[in-house]
C-alpha positions in Angstrom: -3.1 13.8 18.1 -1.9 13.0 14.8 1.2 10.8 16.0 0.2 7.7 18.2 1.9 4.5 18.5 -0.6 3.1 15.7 1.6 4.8 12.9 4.2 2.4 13.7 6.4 2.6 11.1 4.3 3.8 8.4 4.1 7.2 10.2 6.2 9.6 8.3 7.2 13.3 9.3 8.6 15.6 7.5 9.5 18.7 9.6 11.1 21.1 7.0 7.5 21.3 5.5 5.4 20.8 9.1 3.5 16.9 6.9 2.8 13.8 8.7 2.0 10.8 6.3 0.8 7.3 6.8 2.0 5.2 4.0 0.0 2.2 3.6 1.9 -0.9 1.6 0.2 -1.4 -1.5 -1.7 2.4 -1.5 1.1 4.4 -3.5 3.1 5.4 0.2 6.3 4.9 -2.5 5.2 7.6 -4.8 3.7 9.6 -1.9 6.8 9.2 0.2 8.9 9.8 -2.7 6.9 13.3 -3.8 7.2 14.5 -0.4 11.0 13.8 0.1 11.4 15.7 -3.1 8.8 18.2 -1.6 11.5 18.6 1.1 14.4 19.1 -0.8 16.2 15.6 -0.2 15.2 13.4 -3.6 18.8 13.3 -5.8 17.6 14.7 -9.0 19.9 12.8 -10.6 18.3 9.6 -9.2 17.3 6.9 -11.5 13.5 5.5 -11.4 14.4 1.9 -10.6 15.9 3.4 -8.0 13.0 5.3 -6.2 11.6 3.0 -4.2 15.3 1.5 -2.8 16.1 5.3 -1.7 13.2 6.5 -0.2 12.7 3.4 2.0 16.1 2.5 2.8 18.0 4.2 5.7 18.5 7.6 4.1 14.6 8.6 5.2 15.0 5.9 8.2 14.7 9.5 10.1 11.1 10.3 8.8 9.8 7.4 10.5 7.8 8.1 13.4 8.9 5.1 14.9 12.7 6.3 15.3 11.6 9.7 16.9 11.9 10.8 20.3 9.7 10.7 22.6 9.8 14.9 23.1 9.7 15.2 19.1 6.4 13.1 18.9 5.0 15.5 21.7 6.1 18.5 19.5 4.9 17.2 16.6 1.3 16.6 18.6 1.6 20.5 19.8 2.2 21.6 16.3 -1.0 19.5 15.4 -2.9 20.9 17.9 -1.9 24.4 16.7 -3.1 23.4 13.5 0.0 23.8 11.8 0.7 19.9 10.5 -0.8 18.9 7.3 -1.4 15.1 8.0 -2.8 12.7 5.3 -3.4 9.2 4.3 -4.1 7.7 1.1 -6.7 4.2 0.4 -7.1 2.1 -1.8 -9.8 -0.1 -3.3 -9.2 -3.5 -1.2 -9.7 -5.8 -4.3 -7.2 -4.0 -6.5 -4.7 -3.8 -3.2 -5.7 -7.8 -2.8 -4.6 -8.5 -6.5 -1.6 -5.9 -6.6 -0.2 -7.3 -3.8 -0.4 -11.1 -5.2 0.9 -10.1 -9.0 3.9 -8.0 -7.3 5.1 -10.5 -4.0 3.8 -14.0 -4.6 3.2 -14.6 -8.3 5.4 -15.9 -11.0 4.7 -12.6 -13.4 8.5 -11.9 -15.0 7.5 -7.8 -14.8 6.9 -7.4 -10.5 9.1 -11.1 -9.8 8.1 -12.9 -6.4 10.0 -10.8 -3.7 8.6 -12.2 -0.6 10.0 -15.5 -1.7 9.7 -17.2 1.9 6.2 -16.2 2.6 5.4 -17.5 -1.0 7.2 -21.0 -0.4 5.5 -21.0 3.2 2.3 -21.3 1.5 3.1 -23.2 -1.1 4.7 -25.8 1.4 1.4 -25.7 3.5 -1.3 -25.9 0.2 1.1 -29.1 -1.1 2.0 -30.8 2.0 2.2 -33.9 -0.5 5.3 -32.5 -2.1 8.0 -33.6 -0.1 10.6 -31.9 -2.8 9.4 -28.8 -1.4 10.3 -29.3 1.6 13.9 -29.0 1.5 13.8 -26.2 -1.3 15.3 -22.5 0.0 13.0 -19.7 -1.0 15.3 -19.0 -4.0 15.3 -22.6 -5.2 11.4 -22.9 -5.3 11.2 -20.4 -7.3 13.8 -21.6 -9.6 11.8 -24.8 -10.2 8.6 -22.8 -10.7 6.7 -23.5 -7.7 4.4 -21.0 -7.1 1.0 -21.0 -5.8 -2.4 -19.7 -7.8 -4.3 -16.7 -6.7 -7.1 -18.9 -5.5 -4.8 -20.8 -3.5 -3.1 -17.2 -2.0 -6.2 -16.0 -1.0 -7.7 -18.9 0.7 -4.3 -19.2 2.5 -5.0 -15.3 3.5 -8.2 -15.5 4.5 -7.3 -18.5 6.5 -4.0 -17.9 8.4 -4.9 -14.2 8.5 -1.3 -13.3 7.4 0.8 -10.5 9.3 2.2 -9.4 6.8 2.3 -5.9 6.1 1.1 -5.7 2.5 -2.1 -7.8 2.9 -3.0 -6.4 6.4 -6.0 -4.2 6.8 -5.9 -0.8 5.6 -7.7 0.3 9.1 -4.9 -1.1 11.0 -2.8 1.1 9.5 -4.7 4.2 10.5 -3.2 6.7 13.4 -5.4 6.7 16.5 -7.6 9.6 17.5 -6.5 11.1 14.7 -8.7 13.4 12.1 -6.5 14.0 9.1 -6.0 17.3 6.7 -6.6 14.9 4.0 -7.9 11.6 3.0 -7.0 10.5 -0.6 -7.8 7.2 -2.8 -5.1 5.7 -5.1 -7.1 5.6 -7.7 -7.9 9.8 -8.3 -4.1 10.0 -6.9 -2.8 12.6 -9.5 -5.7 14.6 -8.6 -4.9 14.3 -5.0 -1.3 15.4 -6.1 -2.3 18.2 -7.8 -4.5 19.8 -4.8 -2.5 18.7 -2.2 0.7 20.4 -3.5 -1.2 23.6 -4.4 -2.5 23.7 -1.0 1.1 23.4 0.9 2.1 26.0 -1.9 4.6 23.3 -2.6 6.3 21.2 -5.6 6.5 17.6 -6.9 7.3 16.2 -10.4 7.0 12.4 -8.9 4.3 10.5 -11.3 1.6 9.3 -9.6 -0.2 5.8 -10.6 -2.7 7.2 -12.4 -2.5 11.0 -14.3 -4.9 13.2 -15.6 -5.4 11.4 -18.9 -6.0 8.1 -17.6 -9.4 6.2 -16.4 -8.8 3.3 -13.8 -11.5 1.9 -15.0 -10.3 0.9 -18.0 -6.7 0.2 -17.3 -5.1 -2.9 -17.9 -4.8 -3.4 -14.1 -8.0 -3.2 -13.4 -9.3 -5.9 -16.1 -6.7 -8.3 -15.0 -8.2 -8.0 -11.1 -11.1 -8.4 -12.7 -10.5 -11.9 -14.4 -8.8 -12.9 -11.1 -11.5 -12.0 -8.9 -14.3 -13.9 -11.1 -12.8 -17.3 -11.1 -12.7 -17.1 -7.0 -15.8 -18.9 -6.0 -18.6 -16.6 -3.8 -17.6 -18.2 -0.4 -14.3 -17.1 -0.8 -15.4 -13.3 -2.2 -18.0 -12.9 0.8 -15.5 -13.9 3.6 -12.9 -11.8 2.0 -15.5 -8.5 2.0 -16.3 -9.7 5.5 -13.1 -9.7 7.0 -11.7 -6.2 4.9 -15.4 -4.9 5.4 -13.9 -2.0 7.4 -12.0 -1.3 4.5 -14.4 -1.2 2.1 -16.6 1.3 4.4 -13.5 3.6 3.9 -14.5 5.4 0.7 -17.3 3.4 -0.1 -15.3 1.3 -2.2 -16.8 -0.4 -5.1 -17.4 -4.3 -6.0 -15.4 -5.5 -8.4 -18.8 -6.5 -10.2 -19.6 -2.5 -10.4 -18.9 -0.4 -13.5 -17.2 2.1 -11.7 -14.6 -0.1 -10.4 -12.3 0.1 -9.1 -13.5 4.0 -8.3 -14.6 5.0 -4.4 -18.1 5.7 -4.7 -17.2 8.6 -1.9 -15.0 11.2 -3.7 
């Protein structure tokens, strides 16, 4: 079955062209999702790029979601499946990028991706600093007003050790749909590659951009040397423990160490 209560609400189907995706936070399920709305017909052309990511996961697609469906359409869908007639996917991504994306873009003071999970980031900062009592009584909003944010080092050990719920630092495997074998398994980083066969195989079209196009090497982007530096300065306890607990995740693709020269490439293509 390609639907199960696992996808949660990162299941996604689209009917009008028989695809079932799992968007994983922090994997590219924004571009994805967006490519396969337009792939259906439903993405405004007219619709600005700041504006993307607000549309497709606002209440517009809130019908895509597997979560919202009926019990009988899940059962169709499954049928369909069965039949061999759903194209399901999922796209991964190299943990320690995912690790670092996820701090620069929701916790970190970086004026480009701004801290929008401002509670979660003064939760931690209020439990790292208990000997601030100033931060105490700061809202969210105020905190980061006065510049209180946590390091990377600090966000990390506060992962490792409160094992966060939170959706964009969970496990990638936690996110995959039970009992399920997908059409097609893709890595973030070889995304407009993926694109590019995926959308010739469904005989369908996309002009979404993807994170990474033809011309560009992920090993030498500007993302990648930042995780790098970020990742160094973490001492090895902390590395180990983080490979140990996301272990699974690496296993994925074979996903490389961020020591490796082919990082932050799968080492399975």
């Amino acid at each position: 079955a390609v639907v199960s209560t696992q996808s949660g609400h990162y299941g996604r189907g689209f009917d009008n062209i028989n695809v079932v995706y799992t968007g994983i936070p922090k994997s590219g399920c924004s571009n994805w999702i967006s490519s396969f709305v337009e792939a259906a017909g439903r993405l405004p052309p007219q619709l600005k790029e700041k504006d993307a990511v607000t549309y497709i996961h606002g209440k517009i697609t809130s019908k895509d979601r597997l979560i919202h469906r009926s019990l009988e359409n899940l059962q169709e869908l499954n049928k369909l499946d069965e039949k061999g007639k759903i194209f399901s996917m999922i796209v991964l991504r190299n943990p320690w990028t995912r690790l670092v994306s996820g701090y620069r873009d929701k916790i970190s003071d970086e004026s480009k991706t701004g801290p929008s999970l401002k509670a979660l980031s003064l939760h931690i900062y209020q439990k790292l600093h208990p000997g601030d009592p100033g931060a105490m009584e700061l809202t969210p909003k105020e905190s980061h007003n006065d510049g209180l944010f946590v390091s990377f080092a600090e966000f990390v050990a506060f992962l490792l050790e409160s094992r966060s719920s939170n959706v964009h630092f969970k496990p990638q495997t936690e996110f995959l749909c039970a009992h399920s074998d997908y059409s097609y398994v893709g890595a973030l980083e070889l995304s407009d590659y993926h694109a590019r066969e995926v959308f010739s195989l469904l005989k369908l079209n996309s002009s979404v951009t993807q994170p990474y196009d033809q011309s560009s090497d992920p090993r030498l982007s500007h993302t990648t040397e930042v995780a790098k530096a970020l990742l160094s300065s973490l001492p090895q306890t902390v590395i180990d423990k983080f490979y140990e607990r996301y272990k699974a995740d690496f296993l994925l693709l074979n996903y490389s160490n961020f020591t490796d020269p082919n990082f932050p490439l799968p080492l399975v293509r």
